[in-house]
C-alpha positions in Angstrom: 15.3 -16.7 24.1 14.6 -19.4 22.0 13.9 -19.0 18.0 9.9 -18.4 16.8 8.7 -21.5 15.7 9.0 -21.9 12.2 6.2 -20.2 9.7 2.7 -22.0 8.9 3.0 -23.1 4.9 1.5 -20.3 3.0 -0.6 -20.7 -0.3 1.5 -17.6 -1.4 -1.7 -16.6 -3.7 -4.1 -14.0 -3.0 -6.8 -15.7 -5.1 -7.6 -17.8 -1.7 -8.1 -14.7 0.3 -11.9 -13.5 0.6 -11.5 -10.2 1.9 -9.4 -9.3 -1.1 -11.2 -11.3 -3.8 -14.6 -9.3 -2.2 -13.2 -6.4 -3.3 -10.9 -7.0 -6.1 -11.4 -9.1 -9.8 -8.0 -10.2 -10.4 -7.1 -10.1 -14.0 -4.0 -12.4 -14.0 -0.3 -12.1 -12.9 2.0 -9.8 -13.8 5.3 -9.8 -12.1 7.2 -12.3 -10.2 10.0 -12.4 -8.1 11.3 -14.3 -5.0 9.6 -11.8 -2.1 6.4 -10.6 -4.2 4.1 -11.1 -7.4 2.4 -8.3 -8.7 -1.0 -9.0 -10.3 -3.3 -6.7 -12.3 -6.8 -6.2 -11.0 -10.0 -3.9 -11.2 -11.4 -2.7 -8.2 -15.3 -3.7 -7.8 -16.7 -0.7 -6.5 -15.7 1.4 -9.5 -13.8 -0.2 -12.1 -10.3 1.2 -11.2 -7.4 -0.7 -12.1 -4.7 -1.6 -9.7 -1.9 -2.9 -8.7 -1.8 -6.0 -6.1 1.4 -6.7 -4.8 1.8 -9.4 -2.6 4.6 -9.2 -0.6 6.3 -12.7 1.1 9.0 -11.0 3.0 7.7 -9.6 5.9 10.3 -7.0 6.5 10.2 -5.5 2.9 6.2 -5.4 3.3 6.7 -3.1 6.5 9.3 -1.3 4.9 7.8 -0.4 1.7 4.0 0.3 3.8 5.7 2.6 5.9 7.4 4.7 3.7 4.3 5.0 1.1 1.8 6.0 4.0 4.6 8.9 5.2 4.7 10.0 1.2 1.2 9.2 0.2 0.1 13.0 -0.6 3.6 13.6 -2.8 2.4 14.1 -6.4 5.5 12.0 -7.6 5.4 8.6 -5.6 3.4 5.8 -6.2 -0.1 5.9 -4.1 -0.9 2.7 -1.7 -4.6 2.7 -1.9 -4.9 -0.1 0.8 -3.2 -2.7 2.4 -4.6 -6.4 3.9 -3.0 -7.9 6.4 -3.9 -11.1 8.4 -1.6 -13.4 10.5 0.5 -16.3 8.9 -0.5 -14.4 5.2 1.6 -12.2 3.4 1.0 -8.7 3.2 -1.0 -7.3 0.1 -0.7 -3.6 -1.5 -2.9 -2.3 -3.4 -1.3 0.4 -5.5 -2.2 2.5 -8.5 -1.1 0.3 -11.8 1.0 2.6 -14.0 1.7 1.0 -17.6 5.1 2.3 -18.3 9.1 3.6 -17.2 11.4 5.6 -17.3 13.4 2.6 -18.8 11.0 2.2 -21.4 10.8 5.7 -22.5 14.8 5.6 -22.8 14.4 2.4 -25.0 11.9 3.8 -27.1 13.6 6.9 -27.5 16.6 5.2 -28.9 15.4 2.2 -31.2 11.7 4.0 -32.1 12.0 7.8 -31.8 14.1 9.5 -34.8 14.3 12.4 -33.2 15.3 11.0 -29.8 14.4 12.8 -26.4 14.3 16.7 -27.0 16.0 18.7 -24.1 12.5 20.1 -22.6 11.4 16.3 -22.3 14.3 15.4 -20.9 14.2 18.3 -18.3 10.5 17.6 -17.6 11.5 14.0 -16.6 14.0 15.3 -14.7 12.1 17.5 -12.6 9.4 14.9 -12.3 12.5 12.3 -10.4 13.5 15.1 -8.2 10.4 16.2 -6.7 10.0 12.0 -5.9 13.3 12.4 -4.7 13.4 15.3 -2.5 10.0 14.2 -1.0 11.3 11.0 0.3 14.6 12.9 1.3 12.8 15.9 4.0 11.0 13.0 5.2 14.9 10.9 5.8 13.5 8.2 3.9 16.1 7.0 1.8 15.1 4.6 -1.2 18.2 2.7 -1.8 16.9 1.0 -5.1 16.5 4.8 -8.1 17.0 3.1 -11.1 15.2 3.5 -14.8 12.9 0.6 -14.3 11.4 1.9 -10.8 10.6 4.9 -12.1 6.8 4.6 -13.2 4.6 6.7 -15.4 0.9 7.4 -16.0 -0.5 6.9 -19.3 -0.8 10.8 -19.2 3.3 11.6 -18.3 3.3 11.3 -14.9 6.4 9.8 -13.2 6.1 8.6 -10.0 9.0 6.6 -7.6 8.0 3.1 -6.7 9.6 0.0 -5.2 10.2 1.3 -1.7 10.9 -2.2 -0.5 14.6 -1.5 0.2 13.6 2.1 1.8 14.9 2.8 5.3 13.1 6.1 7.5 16.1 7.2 9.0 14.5 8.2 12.0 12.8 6.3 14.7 9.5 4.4 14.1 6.7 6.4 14.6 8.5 10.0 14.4 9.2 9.8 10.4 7.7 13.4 10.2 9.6 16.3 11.4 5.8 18.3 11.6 3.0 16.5 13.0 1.1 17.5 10.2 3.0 15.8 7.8 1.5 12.4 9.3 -1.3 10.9 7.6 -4.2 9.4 9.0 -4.6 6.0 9.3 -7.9 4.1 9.6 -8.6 0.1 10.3 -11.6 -2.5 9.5 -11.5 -5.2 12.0 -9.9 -7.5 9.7 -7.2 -5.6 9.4 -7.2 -4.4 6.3 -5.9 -0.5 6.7 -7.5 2.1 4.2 -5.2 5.1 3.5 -6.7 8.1 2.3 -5.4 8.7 -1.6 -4.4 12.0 -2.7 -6.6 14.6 -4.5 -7.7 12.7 -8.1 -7.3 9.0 -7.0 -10.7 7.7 -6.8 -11.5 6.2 -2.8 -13.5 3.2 -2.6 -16.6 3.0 -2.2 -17.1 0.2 0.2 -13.8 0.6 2.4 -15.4 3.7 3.9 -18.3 1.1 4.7 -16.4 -1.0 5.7 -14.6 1.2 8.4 -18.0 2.8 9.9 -19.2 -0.7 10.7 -17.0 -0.4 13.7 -17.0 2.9 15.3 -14.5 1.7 17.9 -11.6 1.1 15.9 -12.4 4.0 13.2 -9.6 6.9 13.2 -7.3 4.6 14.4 -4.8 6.5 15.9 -0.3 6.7 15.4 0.1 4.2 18.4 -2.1 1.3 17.1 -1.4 1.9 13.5 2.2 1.6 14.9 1.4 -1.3 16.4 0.1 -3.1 13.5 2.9 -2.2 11.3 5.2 -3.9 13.7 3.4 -6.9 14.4 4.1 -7.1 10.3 7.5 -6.4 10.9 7.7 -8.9 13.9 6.9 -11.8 12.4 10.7 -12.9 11.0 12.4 -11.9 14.2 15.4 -13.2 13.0 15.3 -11.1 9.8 17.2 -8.1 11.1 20.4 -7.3 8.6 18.6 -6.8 5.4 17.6 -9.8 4.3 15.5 -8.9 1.2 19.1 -7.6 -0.5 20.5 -10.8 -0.1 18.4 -12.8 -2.6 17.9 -11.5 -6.7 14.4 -11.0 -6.7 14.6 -12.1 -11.0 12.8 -9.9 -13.1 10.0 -9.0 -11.1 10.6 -5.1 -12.2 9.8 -5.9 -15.8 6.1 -4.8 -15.8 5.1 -1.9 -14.6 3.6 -3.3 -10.8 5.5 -1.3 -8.0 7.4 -4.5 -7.1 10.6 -5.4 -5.3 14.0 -4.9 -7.4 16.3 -7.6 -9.0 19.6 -7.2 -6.5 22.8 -8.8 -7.2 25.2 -10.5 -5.1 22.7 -13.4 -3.2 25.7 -14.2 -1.5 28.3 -12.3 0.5 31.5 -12.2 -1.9 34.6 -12.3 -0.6 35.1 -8.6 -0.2 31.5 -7.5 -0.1 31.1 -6.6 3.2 27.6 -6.5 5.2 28.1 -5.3 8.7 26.6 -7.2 11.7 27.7 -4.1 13.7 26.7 -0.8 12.0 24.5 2.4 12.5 21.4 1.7 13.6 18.0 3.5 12.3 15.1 1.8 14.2 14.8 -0.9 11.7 17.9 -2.7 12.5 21.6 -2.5 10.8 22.3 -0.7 7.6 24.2 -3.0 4.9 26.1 -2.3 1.7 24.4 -4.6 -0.3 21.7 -2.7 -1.7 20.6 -1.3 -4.9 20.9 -2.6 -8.7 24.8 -2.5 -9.2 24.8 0.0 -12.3 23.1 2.6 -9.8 24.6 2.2 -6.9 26.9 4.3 -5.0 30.8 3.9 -5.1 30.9 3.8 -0.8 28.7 0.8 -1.2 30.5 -1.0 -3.6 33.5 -0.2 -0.7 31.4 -2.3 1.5 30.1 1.1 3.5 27.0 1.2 6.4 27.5 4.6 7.7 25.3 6.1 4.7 22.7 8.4 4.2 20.1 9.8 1.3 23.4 10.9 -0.5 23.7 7.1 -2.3 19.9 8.1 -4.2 22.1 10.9 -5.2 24.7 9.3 -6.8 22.0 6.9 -8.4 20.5 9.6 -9.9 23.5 10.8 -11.0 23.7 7.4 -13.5 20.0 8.1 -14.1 20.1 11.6 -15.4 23.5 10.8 -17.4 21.2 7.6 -19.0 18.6 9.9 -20.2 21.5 12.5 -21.9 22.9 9.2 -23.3 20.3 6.8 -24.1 22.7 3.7 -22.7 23.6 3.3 -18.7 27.0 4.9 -18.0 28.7 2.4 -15.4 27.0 -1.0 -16.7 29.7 -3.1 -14.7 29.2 -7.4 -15.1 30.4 -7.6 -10.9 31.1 -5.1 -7.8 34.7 -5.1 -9.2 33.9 -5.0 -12.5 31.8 -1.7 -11.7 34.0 0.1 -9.2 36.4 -0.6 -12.9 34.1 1.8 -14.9 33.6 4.3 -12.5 37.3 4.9 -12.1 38.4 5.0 -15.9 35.9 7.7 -16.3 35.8 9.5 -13.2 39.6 8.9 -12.0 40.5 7.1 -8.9 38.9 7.2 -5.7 41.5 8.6 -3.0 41.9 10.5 -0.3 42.2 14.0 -2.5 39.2 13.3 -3.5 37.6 12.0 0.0 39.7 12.5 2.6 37.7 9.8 4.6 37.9 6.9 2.0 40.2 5.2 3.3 38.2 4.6 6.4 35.8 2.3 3.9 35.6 -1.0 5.5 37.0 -2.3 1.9 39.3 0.6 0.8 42.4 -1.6 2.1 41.4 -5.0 1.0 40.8 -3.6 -2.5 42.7 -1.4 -4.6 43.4 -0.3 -8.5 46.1 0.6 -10.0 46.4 4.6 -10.8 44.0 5.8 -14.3 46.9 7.8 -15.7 44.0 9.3 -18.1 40.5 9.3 -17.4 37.9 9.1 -20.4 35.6 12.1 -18.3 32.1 12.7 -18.2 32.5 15.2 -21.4 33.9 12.0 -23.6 30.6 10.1 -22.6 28.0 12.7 -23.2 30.0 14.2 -26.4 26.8 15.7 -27.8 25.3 17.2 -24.3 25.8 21.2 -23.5 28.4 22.0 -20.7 25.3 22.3 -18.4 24.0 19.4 -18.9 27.4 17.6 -18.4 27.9 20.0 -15.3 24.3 18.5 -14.0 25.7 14.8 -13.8 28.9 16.1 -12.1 26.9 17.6 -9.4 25.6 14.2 -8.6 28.7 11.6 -9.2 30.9 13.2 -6.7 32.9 10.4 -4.8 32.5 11.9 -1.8 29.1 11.5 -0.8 28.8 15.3 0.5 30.3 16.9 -2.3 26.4 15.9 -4.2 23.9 18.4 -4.7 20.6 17.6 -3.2 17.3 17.1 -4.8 16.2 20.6 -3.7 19.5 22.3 -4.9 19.1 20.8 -8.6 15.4 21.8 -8.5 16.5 25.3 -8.4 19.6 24.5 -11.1 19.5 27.2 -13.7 20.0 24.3 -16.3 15.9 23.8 -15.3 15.2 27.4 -15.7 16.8 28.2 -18.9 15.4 28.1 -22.4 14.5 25.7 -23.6 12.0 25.1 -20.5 10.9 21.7 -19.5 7.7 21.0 -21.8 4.4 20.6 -20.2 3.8 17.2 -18.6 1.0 16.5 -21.7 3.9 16.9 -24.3 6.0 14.0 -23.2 5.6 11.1 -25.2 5.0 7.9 -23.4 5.3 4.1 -24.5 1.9 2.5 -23.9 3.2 -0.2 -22.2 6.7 -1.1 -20.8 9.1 -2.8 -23.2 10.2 -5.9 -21.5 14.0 -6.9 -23.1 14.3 -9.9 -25.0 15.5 -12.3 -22.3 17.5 -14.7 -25.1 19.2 -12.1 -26.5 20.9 -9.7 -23.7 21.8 -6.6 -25.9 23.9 -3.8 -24.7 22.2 -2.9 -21.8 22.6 -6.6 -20.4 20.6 -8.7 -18.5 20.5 -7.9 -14.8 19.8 -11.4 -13.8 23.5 -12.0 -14.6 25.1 -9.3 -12.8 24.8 -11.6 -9.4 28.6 -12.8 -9.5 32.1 -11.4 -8.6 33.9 -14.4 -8.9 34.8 -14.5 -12.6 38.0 -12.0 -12.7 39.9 -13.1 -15.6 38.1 -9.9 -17.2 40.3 -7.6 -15.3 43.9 -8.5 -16.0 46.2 -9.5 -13.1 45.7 -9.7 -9.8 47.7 -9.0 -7.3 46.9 -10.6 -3.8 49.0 -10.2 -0.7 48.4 -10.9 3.1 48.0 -8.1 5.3 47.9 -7.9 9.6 44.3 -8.3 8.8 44.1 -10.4 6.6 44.1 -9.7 2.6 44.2 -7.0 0.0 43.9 -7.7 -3.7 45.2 -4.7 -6.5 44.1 -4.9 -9.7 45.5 -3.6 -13.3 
């Protein structure tokens, strides 16, 4: 079969497109990165503000559209209002604009707050993160991208997941849902622009419902068309089928809070970071390993793994949750290497006491450490954190992946139900806007946008590197 024919030049700006500027005063950009921009804009009908992110990268559009309109009705995810989209344009979400994060609330709480985070703030964000996380989890969507940054909050204290761009439903298209009833309802206008009903306290608007009822015909549009539209989206890069969107940083596009794609490291495939062209498949094409923000991301992905589930959002939270007890990230590695470094002089090695599969990692023989004799331990991080909060983290950075406890099983954690409680979601102090870091000064949390190499290894002593019947293994001290 011969290659589509390459894509029509897009203007890449939603300011030339009528049946979003009909609806939508833009108020300026926002965000920027290299598959989306996020502007801020109020909706005409009634004033609401929102979120439009315009999406360039068709399979990240699909992904992140699919996985919003499966978990529109869960309290703690972001809510897609509406979606446009038109053939040879890039896809448009219209999303509730939150002004804040949970990385700003960390920020704040360390440079502006005296007092720091109290424990029933800490415990109310906490909760908040897992019932995001266990939603998307019975549904087998796994987000692949938790992090501080894409974790939004409502000027009133409400968290809410966002950024499913990297999300993958684990089950086939169409059949996300274990119950029927789980499956929202979808309805079209004939320009395709797709409504989706928002949850209880999200203002509709007013004209989409118009808009819908002009057209009996296609109103109530049913799981087979809506199907069909989503993967006509999803169609249109038919050579886009390994996970492209994790292959290219997307900058800082997370900086503001706009429900947009993630900065991801590594643009290119390292030498030993492996993306499978064979791996498990899911309905949406191959899993790879080279997903997430590297500080967050799961040690069987740094080992170059595609035979994973929801249990890498585990171990991400895992970082989170030890972030918020700490007020700094706990594994801010500078490369993959670099990273799978910190883990192991806290943690310990990774070996097959630990997971008796690891060595069946596609990169457990090509790289290799030599032995912690003494690792520093979660208690040495978090020297100022109860036993049960330090026995929370542990729960989650298990090296093998099912060894972590599950959203639902840390929901019902006595840590949550013990004095003192989480504080009511009114009591939480939140920034009024996010705090963006000063680009020309990285302090000590970094700058993301230079975690995209794994070349640079004078950092990590000697190497060792010897050839194998398969090629290469390298061993650092």
């Amino acid at each position: 079969m011969d290659p589509p024919p390459p894509p029509k030049s897009k203007s890449w700006s939603i300011h030339t497109r009528p049946e979003i500027t009909s609806k939508y005063e833009i108020l300026g950009r926002v965000g920027s990165g290299a598959y989306s921009d996020v502007y801020k804009a109020r909706r005409l009908s009634d004033s609401l503000i929102v979120a439009l992110k315009e999406v360039h990268d068709c399979q990240s559009a699909f992904r992140e559209i699919e996985a919003l309109q499966t978990l529109q009705h869960s309290p703690n995810v972001v809510v897609l209002l509406e979606y446009f989209w038109a053939e040879d344009e890039d896809a448009v979400l219209v999303l509730e604009y939150l002004p804040s994060d949970l990385g700003s609330v960390i920020r704040e709480s360390k440079k502006e707050w005296m007092d720091g985070l109290s424990v029933g703030e800490i415990k109310r964000w906490i909760v908040q993160i897992l019932c995001g996380v266990d939603a998307c989890h019975r549904n087998s969507i796994v987000h692949r991208d938790l992090k501080p940054s894409n974790l939004l909050i409502s000027a009133d204290g409400v968290l809410k997941l966002a950024d499913f761009g990297q999300a993958r439903i684990l089950l086939e298209p169409g059949f996300v849902a274990v119950d029927d009833d789980l499956q929202p309802q979808y309805r079209s206008t004939p320009n395709q622009t797709t409504v989706c009903e928002p949850p209880e306290g999200i203002p509709k608007a007013h004209n989409a419902a118009q808009g819908v009822h002009a057209n009996q015909e296609q109103e109530n549009l049913g799981r087979e068309e809506h199907d069909s539209n989503l993967d006509k989206l999803r169609a249109k890069d038919v050579l886009d089928e390994i996970d492209k969107e994790s292959d290219i940083p997307d900058g800082d596009v997370s900086c503001l809070a706009t429900c947009t794609a993630s900065d991801i490291e590594d643009p290119f495939k390292s030498s030993y970071s492996y993306e499978a062209e064979e791996g498990e498949k899911d309905g949406y094409g191959p899993l790879t390993s080279c997903v997430g923000t590297r500080w967050f991301r799961a040690p069987e992905l740094l080992y170059g793994s595609t035979n994973y589930g929801v249990e890498i959002d585990l171990w991400s939270l895992g970082c989170i949750f030890a972030e918020l007890f700490r007020l700094e990230p706990l594994f801010p590695g500078t490369s993959d290497i670099d990273q799978l470094g910190k883990i192991f002089s806290i943690l310990g090695n990774l070996s097959e006491e630990v997971w008796p599969d690891c060595s069946e990692l596609p990169d457990y023989k090509i790289i290799s450490f030599g032995k912690v004799e003494s690792p520093i331990g979660l208690e040495a991080c978090m020297p100022n954190r109860s036993p049960d909060e330090i026995y929370l983290v542990k729960k989650l950075l298990c090296f093998h992946p099912v060894s972590r406890a599950t959203a639902m099983e840390l929901l019902h954690d006595k840590y949550l139900s013990e004095e003192p409680l989480p504080v009511p979601i009114s009591e939480l102090r939140v920034p009024s806007t996010r705090s963006a870091q000063d680009e020309s000064s990285p302090d000590e949390w970094g700058d993301f946008r230079h975690m995209d190499s794994d070349s640079d290894f004078e950092e990590f002593g000697s190497i060792n590197v010897t050839t194998t019947d398969s090629g290469f293994s390298m061993r650092f001290t």
